[in-house]
Every structure is written in C-alpha cells, then in structure tokens.
VMD Tcl script that draws the C-alpha trace (Angstrom):
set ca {
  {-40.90 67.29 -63.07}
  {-43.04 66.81 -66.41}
  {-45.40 65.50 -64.01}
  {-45.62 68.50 -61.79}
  {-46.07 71.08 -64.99}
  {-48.73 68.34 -66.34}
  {-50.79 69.28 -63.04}
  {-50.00 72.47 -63.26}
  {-51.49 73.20 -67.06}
  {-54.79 71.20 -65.88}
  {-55.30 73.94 -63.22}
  {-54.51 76.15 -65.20}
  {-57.24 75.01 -67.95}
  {-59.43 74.61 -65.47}
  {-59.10 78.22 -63.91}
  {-59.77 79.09 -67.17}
  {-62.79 76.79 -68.15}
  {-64.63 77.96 -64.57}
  {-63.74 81.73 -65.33}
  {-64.79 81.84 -69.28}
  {-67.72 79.58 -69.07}
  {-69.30 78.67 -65.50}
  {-68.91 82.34 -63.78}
  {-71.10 83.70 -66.86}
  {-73.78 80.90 -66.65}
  {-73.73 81.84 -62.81}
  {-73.90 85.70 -62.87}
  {-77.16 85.38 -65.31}
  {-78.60 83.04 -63.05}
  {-78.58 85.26 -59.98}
  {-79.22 88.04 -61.71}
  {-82.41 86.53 -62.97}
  {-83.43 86.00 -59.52}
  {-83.41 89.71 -58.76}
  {-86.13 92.60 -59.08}
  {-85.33 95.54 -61.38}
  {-84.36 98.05 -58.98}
  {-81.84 95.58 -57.55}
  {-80.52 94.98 -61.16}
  {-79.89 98.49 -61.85}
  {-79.04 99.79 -58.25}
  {-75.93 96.95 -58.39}
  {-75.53 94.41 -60.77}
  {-72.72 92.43 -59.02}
  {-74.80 92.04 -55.42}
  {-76.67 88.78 -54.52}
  {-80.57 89.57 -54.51}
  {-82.43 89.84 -51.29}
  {-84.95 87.62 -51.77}
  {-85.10 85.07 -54.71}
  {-88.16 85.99 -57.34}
  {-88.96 82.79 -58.99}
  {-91.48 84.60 -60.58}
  {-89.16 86.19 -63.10}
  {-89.01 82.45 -64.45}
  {-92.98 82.49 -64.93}
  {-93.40 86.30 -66.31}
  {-90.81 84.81 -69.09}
  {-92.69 81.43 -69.86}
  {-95.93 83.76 -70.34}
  {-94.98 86.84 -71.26}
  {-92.00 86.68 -73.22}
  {-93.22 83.79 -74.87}
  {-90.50 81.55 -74.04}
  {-93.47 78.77 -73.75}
  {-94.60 78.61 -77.10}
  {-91.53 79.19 -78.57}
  {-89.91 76.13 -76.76}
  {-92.74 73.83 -77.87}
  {-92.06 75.51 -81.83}
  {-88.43 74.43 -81.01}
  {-89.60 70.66 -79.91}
  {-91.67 70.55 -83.26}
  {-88.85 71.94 -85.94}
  {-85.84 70.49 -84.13}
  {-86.99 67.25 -83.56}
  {-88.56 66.52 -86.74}
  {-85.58 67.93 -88.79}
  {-82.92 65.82 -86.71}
  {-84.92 62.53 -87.53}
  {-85.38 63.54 -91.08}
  {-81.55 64.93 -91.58}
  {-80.20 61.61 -89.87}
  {-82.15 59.36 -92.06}
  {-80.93 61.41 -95.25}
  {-77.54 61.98 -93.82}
  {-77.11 57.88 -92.95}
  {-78.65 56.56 -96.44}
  {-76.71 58.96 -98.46}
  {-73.33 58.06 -96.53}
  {-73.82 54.47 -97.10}
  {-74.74 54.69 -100.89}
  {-71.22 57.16 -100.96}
  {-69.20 54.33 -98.90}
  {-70.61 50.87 -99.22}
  {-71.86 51.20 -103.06}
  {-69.85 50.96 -106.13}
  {-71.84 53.23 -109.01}
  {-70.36 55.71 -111.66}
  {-69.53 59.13 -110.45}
  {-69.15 58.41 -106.98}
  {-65.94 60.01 -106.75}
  {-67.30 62.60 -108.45}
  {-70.01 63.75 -106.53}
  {-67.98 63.00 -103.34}
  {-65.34 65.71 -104.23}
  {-68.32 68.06 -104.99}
  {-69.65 68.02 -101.36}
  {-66.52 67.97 -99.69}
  {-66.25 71.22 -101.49}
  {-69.03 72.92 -100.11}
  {-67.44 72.65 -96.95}
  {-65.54 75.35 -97.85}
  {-68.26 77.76 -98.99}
  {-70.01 79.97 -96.57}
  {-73.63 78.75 -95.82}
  {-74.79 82.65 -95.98}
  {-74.59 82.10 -100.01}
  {-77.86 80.00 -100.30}
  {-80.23 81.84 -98.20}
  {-81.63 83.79 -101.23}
  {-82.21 80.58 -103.01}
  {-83.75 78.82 -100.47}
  {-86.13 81.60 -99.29}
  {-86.80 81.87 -103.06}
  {-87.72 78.22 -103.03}
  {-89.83 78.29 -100.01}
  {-91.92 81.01 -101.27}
  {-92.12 79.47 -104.61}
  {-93.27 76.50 -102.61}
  {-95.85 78.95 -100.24}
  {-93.83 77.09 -97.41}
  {-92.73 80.87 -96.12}
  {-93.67 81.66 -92.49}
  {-94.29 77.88 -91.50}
  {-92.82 75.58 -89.37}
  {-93.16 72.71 -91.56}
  {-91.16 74.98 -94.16}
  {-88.19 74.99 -91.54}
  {-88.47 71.29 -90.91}
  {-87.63 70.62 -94.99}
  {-85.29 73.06 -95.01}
  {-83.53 71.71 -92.39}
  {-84.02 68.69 -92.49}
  {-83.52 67.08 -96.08}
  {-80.45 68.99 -97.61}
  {-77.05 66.71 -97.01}
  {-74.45 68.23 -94.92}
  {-70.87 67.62 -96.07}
  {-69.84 67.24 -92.15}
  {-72.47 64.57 -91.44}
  {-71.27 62.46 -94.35}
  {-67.58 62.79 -94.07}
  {-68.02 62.03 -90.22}
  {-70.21 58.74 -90.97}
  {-68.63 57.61 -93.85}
  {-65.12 57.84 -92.15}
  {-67.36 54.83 -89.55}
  {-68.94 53.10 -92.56}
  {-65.44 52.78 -94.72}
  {-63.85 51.31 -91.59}
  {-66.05 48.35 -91.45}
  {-64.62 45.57 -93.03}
  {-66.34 44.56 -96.82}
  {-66.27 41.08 -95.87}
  {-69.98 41.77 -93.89}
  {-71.81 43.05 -96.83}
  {-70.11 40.32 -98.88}
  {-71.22 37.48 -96.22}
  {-74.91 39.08 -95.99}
  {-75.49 38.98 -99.54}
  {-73.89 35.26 -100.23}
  {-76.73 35.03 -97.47}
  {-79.43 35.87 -99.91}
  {-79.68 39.73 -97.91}
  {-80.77 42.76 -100.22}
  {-79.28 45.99 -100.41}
  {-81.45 47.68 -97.75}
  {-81.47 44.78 -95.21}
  {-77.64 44.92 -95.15}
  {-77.94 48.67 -94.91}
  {-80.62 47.85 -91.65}
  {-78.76 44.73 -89.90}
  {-75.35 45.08 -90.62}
  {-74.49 48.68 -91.11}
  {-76.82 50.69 -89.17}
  {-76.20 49.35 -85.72}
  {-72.62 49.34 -85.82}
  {-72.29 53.22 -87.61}
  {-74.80 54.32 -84.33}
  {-71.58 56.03 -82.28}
  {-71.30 58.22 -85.72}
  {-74.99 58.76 -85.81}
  {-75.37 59.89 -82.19}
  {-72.31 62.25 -82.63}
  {-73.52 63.81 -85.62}
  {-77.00 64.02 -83.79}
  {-76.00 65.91 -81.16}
  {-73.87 68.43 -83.12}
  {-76.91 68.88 -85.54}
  {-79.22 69.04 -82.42}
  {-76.98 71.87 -81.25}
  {-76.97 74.06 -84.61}
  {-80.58 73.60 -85.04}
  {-81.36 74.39 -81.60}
  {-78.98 77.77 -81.92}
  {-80.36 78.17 -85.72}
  {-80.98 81.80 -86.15}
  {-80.76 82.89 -89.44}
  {-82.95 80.94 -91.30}
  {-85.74 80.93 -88.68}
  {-85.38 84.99 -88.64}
  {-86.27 85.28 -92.52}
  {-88.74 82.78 -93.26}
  {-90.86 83.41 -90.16}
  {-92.69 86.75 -89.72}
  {-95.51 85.06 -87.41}
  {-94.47 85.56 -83.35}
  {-96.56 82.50 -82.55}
  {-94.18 80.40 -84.61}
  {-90.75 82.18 -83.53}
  {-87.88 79.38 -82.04}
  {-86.28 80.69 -79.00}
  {-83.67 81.87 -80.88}
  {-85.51 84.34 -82.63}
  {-87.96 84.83 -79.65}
  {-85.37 85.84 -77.68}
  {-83.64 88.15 -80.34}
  {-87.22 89.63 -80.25}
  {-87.61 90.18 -76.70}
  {-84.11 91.73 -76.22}
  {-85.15 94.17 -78.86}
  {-87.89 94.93 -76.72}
  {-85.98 95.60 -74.13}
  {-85.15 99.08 -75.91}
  {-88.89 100.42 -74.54}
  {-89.08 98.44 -71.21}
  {-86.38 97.30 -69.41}
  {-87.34 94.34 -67.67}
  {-83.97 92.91 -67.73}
  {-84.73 90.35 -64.85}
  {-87.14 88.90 -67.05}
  {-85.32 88.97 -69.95}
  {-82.14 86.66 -68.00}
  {-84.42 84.53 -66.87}
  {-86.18 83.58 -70.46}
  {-81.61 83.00 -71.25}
  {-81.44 80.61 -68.60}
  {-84.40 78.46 -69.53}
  {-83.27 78.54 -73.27}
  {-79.87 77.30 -72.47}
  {-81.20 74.02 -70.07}
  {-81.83 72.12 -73.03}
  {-77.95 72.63 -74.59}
  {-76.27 71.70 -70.77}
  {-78.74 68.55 -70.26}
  {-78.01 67.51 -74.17}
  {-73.71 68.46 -72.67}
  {-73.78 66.29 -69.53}
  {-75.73 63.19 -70.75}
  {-73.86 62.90 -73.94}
  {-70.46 64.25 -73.71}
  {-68.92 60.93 -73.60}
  {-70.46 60.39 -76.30}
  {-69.27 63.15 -78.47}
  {-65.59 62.56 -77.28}
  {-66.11 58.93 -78.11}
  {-67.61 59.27 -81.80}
  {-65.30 62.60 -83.16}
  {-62.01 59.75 -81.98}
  {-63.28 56.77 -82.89}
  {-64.53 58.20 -85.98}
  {-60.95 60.02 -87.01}
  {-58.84 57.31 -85.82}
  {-60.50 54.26 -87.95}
  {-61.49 56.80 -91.18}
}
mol new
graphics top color blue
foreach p $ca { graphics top sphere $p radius 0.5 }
foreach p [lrange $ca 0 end-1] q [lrange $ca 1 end] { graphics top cylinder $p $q radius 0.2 }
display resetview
C-alpha cells in the first residue's frame, strides 16, 4: 500500500515538474521558430516552416552576441575571484584560532538576514568614487571580492568536519599555514567549492540589479540587462519572434550548467549539512 501511494506522489511531482517547468521552456521554443504574423494570428499553433533565422536576427540585432561575451568576461572572472576570497576567508574562520573569531562570525551570519537591496547606494557610491561606474571591470570587484555569508557557512560546515588531526600532522611535518591550506584542505573542501560555484555562477549569471545601475553603456550590457532592454523595445516594434529567440539562447548556459552538475549540487548541499 505505502508503496503504491509512494508511486503515486512521484507521478504526481512529475506531472507537475513537466507542466510548471518543461511545457514553458517548450512553448518559447516553438514560438521562436515562428514569423510574426504566425505569432499574432495564433500563438498556441506549431509554425509552418521553422525560421532559424530568428536565432541570428537576435545574436546581431538584439545584441545577444556581445552581451553573452560581456557575460563570459564579468561572470567568469568574478566566480574565480569570489571562490578564492570565499575559500581563504572560510578556512581562516574554521581552521584558525585568533581573537574575535566568534565575533566576526556572528556578524556575517547576520547579514544573512538583511536584504541585499540596502547596499546598493553604497556601493554605487563607491564605484563612482572609485570612477569604476559603467565598466565591466567595476562589476567584476563588485562581485567578486565582497564575502557572502552563504558561501562561508556552506564551506566552513566542509572545513569544520575535517578532522584537526591533518593540520596537526602537516605542521609536526614542518608544513606552513598556506601549504596546509593548499594540500590538505583545499582538495578535500572541492565538493563545497563546486556547489557554491555553481549557485554563485547562477546568481551572477541572472544578476540584474547591479548590472542595470552601474552600466549605462549598451555595448557593455549582460544579457540580463540586454534583454530587459530589448523587451522594452518591444513597446515600438513588436518583433516578438525575435525577442523568444534571444530567451532561449540566454537560458542554454543555466540548463547545460543544470544537467552536467546537478549531481553535484545534490551531493555538496547533503554532504555539506549532514557532516557541518
């Protein structure tokens, strides 16, 4: 019996999961395939003939192009700065003794609890105190060197789970600080890192806010503000065909990041909460 209502509630997810999430991502794609007039004439009918070209008028025209290759630049570079910051700053929290740990520890975890919203005065202040308004390389610092309270209560639940008898054994060794930190410590935290690397790959990658004040420029938009931008165009030409097919390319990069790495997530978020 508890068997039967198991298989039941999976179906039932599952009904739900394919009518929520893959019937949307399914309607935009063959509606992106359509012209204008068949759009508009019906929007649930299957297009006549498939126009690929919608797919190249939105690289080009839209500027979905340029805007992916800004996304490349201030994504990237911010994820391997904020994981670097994020990893050193949980091991000095976990793996160090030093006054005021506690401290300071309590102080971030606080912040988890404050909306993000709050700081975006100071920061733009900052950045155009710093003349690093309107640039790229302004999002990348932003980004990538402030310490997340997430990222360092999801690696330091890995690093307080390894046992102190390693850094003890390395350093009877003759090992420093930072070659424990490198040998020891680094390779076994990497299931946290990943995990927290994907999620921060995600929220950069659907960043909006921040990119929408501090860049004016259109050559330096991220798709998320590109394609804020080009729906708002939308309001004097309706090239809606266009418009679904610049969606579709901007959400390839969040499925591949999905299927190659969901394991992954699954395996980090348990791991991580059932050793911390």
């Amino acid at each position: 019996m508890r068997t039967g209502v198991t298989s039941w509630l999976w179906r039932m997810v599952l009904f739900v999961w394919a009518l929520t999430v893959l019937l949307p991502l399914f309607w935009i794609f063959y509606q992106s395939l359509k012209t204008n007039q068949e759009f508009f004439a019906d929007i649930w009918a299957f297009p006549e003939h498939l126009k690929w070209s919608n797919y190249e008028k939105a690289w080009t025209r839209l500027g979905i192009g340029q805007s992916v290759i800004n996304t490349l630049y201030y994504v990237g570079l911010s994820l391997l700065i904020s994981l670097f910051v994020s990893t050193v700053n949980a091991y000095a929290f976990t793996r160090i003794q030093w006054k005021l740990r506690s401290l300071l520890w309590s102080v971030i975890m606080i912040s988890l609890f404050l909306p993000g919203i709050n700081i975006l005065v100071s920061q733009y202040t900052l950045m155009r105190a710093m003349d690093l308004t309107d640039s790229l390389n302004g999002l990348v610092l932003l980004a990538g060197l402030p310490v997340g309270a997430f990222e360092l209560l999801l690696l330091g639940s890995f690093m307080r789970s390894l046992p102190k008898e390693l850094d003890e054994s390395a350093f009877i060794d003759g090992a420093t600080l930072f070659q424990v930190f490198r040998k020891i410590i680094l390779p076994l935290s990497m299931p946290g890192i990943v995990t927290i690397g994907i999620f921060k790959f995600v929220g950069l990658y659907n960043d909006f806010l921040g990119p929408f004040i501090l860049i004016s420029d259109p050559a330096k938009y991220p798709i998320s503000v590109n394609m804020y931008n080009a729906n708002a165009m939308m309001e004097f030409k309706a090239d809606w065909v266009t418009l679904l097919a610049g969606l579709v390319i901007t959400i390839i990069p969040t499925v591949i990041v999905y299927v190659l790495f969901q394991r992954r997530i699954i395996e980090g978020a348990t791991m991580g909460g059932v050793k911390g």
